[in-house]
C-alpha positions in Angstrom: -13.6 16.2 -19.7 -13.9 12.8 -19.0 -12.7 9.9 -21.6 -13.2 6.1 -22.1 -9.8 5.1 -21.8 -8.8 2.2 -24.0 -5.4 0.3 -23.3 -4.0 -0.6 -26.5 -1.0 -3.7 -27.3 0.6 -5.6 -29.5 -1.8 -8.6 -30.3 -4.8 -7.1 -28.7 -8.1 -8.4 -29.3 -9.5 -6.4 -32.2 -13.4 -7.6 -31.4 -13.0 -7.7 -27.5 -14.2 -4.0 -27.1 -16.0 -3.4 -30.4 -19.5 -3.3 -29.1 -18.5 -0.7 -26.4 -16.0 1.6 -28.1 -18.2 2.5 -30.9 -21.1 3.2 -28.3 -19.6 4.7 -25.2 -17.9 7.1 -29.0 -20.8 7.9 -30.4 -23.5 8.5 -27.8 -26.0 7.0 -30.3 -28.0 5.2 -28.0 -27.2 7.2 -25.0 -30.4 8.7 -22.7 -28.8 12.5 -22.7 -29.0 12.9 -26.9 -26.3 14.8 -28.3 -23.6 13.6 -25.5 -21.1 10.8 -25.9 -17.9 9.6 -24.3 -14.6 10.0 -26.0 -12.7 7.1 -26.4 -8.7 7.6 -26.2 -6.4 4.8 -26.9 -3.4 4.6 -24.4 0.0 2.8 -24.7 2.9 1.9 -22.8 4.5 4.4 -24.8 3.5 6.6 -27.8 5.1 3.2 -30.4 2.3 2.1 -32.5 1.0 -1.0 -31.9 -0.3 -3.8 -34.2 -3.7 -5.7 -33.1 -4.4 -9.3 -33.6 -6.3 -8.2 -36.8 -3.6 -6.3 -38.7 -4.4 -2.9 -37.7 -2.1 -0.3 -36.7 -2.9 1.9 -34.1 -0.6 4.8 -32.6 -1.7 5.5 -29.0 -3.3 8.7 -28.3 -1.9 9.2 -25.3 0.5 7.2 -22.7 -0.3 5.8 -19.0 0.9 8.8 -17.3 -1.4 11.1 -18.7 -4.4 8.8 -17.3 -6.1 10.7 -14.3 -8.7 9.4 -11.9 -10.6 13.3 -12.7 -10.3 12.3 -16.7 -10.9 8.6 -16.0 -14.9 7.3 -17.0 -13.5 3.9 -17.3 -10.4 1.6 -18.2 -10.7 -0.5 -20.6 -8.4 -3.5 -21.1 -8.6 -5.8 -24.0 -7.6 -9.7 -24.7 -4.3 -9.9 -25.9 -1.4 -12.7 -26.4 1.2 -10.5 -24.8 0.5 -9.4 -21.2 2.8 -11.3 -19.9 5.1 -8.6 -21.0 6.7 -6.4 -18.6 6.0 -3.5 -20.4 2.6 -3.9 -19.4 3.4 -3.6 -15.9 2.4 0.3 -15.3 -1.0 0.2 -16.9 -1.9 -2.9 -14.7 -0.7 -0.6 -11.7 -2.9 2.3 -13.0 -6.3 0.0 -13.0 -4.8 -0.7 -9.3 -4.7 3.0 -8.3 -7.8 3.7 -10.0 -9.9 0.6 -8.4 -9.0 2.2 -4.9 -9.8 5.6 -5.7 -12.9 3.9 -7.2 -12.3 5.0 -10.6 -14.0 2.2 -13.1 -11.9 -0.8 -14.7 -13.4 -3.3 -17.6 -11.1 -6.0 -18.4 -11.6 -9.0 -21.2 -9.6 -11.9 -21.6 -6.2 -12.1 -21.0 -6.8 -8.7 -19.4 -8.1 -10.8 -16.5 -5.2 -13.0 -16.4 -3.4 -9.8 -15.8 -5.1 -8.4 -13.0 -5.1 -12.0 -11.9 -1.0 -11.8 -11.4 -0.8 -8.3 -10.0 -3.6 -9.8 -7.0 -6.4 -7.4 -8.1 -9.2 -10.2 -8.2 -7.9 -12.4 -4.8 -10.5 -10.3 -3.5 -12.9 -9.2 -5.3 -15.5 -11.5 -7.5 -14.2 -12.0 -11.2 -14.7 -14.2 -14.1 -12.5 -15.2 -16.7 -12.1 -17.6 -19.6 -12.5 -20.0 -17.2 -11.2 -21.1 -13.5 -8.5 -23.2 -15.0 -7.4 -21.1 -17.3 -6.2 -18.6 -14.1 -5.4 -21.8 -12.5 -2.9 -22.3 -15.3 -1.4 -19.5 -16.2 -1.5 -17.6 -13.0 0.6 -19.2 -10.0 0.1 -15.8 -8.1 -3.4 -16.1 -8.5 -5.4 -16.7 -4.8 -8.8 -15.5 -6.0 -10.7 -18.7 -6.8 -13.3 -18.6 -4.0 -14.7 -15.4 -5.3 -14.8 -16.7 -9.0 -18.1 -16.7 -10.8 -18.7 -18.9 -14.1 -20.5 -16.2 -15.3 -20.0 -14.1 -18.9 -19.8 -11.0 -16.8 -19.5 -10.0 -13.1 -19.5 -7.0 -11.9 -17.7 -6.0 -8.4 -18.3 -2.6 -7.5 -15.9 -0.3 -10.2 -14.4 -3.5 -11.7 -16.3 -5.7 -14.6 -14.7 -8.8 -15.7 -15.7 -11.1 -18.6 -14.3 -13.9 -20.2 -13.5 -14.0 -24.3 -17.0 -14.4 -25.5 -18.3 -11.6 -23.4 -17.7 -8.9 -25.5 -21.6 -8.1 -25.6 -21.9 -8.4 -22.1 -18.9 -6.0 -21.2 -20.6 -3.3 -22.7 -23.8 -3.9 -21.5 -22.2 -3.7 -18.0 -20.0 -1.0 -18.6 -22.7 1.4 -20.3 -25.1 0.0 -17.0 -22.5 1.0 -14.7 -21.7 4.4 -16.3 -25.5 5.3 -16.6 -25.4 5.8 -19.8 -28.5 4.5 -21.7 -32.7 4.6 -20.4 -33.1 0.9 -19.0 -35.4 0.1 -21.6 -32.9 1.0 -24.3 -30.1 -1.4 -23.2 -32.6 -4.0 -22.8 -33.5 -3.8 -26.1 -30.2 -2.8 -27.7 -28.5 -5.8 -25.9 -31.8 -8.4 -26.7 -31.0 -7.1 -30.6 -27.7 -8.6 -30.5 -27.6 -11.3 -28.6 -31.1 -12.5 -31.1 -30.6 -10.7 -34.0 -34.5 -10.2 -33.9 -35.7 -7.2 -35.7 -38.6 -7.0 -32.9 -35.9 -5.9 -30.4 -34.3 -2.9 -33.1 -37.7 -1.3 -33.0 -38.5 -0.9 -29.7 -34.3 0.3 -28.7 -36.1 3.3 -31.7 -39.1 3.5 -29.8 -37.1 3.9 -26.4 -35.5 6.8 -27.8 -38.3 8.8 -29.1 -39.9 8.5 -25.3 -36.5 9.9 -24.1 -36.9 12.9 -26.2 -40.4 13.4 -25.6 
């Protein structure tokens, strides 16, 4: 079985992975009807944690249960706190995954993260902004390969700053194969507009899928 793995930590971004949580969860949209992707939440340990928002959320499992065999993709949310070095091993886990080319999707101050451990020197990345890992990242070397882009995708690793919560899981259900082209056109179209047009024809997409 494979899972969406979510890292979950104090502070984190409630909103950051909305949009691809509840789809990669509940296969709604997806081109194989009837499958979906499990999300699991992981933590640095099995303590509960308490989002940005309020919420409570007690990790389903901890990094050293994360395999690359179990691994569809890692996702790493915004959060006010990665500078923590508790945070260290799941930041090491997205490293061991990347070169085993297991997927990684990381938000917001998820990407100043990767930014410290090295993981974007070479690979092409956005952010919240080029100063922003300028700033806050003296380790960071990566600014030739920076993109000022919402997403960019290099390979198994998407990055996106902190309005790109959309576009992360357009990319991440894209790179997963998940959804008919068609259908992630439209479903992503829908949201970004808000245009009824768009709904429709994400319906009509599925009823050629089944047909």
């Amino acid at each position: 079985m494979k899972y969406a793995y979510v890292y979950v930590l104090d502070t984190m971004a409630d909103w950051e992975l909305g949009f691809v949580t509840a789809e990669l969860n509940s296969g709604q949209y997806f081109k194989n009807r009837g499958s979906r992707l499990p999300v699991r939440t992981v933590g640095a340990s099995n303590r509960p944690i308490t989002t940005k928002g309020g919420m409570t959320i007690v990790p389903d499992v901890t990094i050293d249960e994360i395999t690359n065999e179990t691994t569809a993709v890692l996702l790493l949310p915004g959060a006010d706190n990665w500078k923590d070095p508790v945070n260290g091993p799941i930041i090491e886990k997205a490293k061991q995954l990347l070169d085993a080319g297991g997927n990684v999707a990381a938000i917001c101050g998820a990407t100043l993260a990767l930014a410290d451990a090295g993981l974007l020197d070479d690979r092409q990345h956005t952010s919240n902004s080029l100063e922003y890992l300028n700033l806050f990242s003296p380790a960071y070397k990566g600014a030739a390969r920076y993109k000022d882009e919402k997403a960019v995708v290099d390979g198994n690793l998407i990055t996106t700053g902190s309005a790109g919560a959309l576009e992360l899981a357009r990319e991440v259900i894209a790179l997963l194969d998940l959804f008919a082209e068609e259908t992630l056109d439209a479903w992503y179209n829908y949201f970004i507009t808000g245009e009824p047009q768009y709904f429709y024809t994400m319906m009509g997409t599925l009823q050629e899928t089944n047909s």
